[in-house]
C-alpha positions in Angstrom: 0.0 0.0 0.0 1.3 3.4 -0.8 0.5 6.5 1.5 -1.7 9.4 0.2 1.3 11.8 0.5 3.4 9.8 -1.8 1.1 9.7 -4.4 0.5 13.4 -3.9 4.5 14.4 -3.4 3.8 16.0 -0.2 1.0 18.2 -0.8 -2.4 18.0 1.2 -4.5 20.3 -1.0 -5.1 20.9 -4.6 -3.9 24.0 -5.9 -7.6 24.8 -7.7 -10.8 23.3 -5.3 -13.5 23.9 -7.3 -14.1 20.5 -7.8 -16.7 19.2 -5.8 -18.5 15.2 -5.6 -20.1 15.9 -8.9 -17.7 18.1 -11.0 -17.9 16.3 -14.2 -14.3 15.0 -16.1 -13.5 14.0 -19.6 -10.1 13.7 -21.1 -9.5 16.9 -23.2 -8.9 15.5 -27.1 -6.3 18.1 -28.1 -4.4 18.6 -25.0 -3.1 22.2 -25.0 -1.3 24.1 -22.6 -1.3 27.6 -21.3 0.5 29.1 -24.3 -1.0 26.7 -26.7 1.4 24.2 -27.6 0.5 20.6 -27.6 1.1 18.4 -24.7 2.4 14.8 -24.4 1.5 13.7 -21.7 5.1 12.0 -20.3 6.2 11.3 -17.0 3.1 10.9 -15.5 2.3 8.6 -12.3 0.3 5.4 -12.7 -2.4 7.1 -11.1 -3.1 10.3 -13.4 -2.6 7.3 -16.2 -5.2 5.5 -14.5 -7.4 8.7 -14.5 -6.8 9.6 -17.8 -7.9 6.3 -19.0 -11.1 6.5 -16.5 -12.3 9.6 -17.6 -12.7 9.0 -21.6 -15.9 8.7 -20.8 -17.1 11.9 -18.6 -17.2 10.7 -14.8 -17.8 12.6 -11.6 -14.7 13.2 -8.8 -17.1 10.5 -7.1 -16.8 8.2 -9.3 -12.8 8.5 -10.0 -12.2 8.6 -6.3 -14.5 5.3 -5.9 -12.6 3.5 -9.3 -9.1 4.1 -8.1 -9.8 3.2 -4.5 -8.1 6.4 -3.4 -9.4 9.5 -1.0 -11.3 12.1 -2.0 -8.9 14.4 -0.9 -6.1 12.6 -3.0 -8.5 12.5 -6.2 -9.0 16.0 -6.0 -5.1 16.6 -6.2 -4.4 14.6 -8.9 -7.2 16.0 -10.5 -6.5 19.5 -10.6 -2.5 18.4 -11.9 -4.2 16.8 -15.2 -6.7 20.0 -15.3 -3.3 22.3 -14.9 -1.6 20.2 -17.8 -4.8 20.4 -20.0 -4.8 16.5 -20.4 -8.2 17.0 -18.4 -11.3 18.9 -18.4 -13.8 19.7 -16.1 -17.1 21.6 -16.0 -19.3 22.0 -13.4 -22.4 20.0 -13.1 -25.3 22.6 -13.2 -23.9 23.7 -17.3 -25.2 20.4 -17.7 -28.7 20.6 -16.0 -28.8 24.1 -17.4 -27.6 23.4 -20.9 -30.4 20.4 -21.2 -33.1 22.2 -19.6 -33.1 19.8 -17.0 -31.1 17.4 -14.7 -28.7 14.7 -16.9 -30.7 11.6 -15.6 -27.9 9.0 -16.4 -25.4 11.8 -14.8 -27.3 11.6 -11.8 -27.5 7.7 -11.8 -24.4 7.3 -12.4 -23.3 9.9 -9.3 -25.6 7.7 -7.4 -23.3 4.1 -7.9 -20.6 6.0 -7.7 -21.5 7.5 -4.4 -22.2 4.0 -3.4 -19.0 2.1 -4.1 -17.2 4.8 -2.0 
């Protein structure tokens, strides 16, 4: 078993966190940085690969804390490093619900088994 604060290097809060349960994730197609130059994503840890991969199809924080079998807290770190390297995306779940004129039903289900494994 590896400890939270290796997987994290050290650090005990994101450096963005505005991500809450149900911010929703997708891996961003054309990865870009802040200057707009592509990014490859390299030397990346087995966990951000694991997220990437997870989150091809959009998932909830929930849900990716509750598939890699890691903390919340932990998640959210990881998270916001992908978000920082534009490998990741997220948006907020009420653009959805507003966007469709109502709530995403299979979002919410899906937040719901997700909620349930944790």
């Amino acid at each position: 078993m590896v400890r939270p604060y290796t997987i994290t290097r050290g650090r005990t809060a994101p450096e963005r966190d505005d991500f809450t349960l149900i911010t929703v994730l997708t891996t961003a197609q054309d990865p870009r940085d802040g200057h707009g130059a592509a990014v490859h994503p390299g030397r990346l840890q087995p966990e951000h690969r694991m997220i990437l991969e997870r989150c091809r199809r959009p998932a909830a924080v929930a849900e990716v804390s509750a598939d890699l079998n890691l903390p919340v807290s932990v998640t959210k770190i990881l998270l916001a490093d992908l978000v920082a390297q534009g490998l990741l995306l997220a948006r907020a779940p009420l653009s959805v619900a507003r966007a469709s004129g109502g709530a995403d039903m299979g979002m919410l289900a899906a937040l719901r088994d997700g909620l349930g494994r944790l």
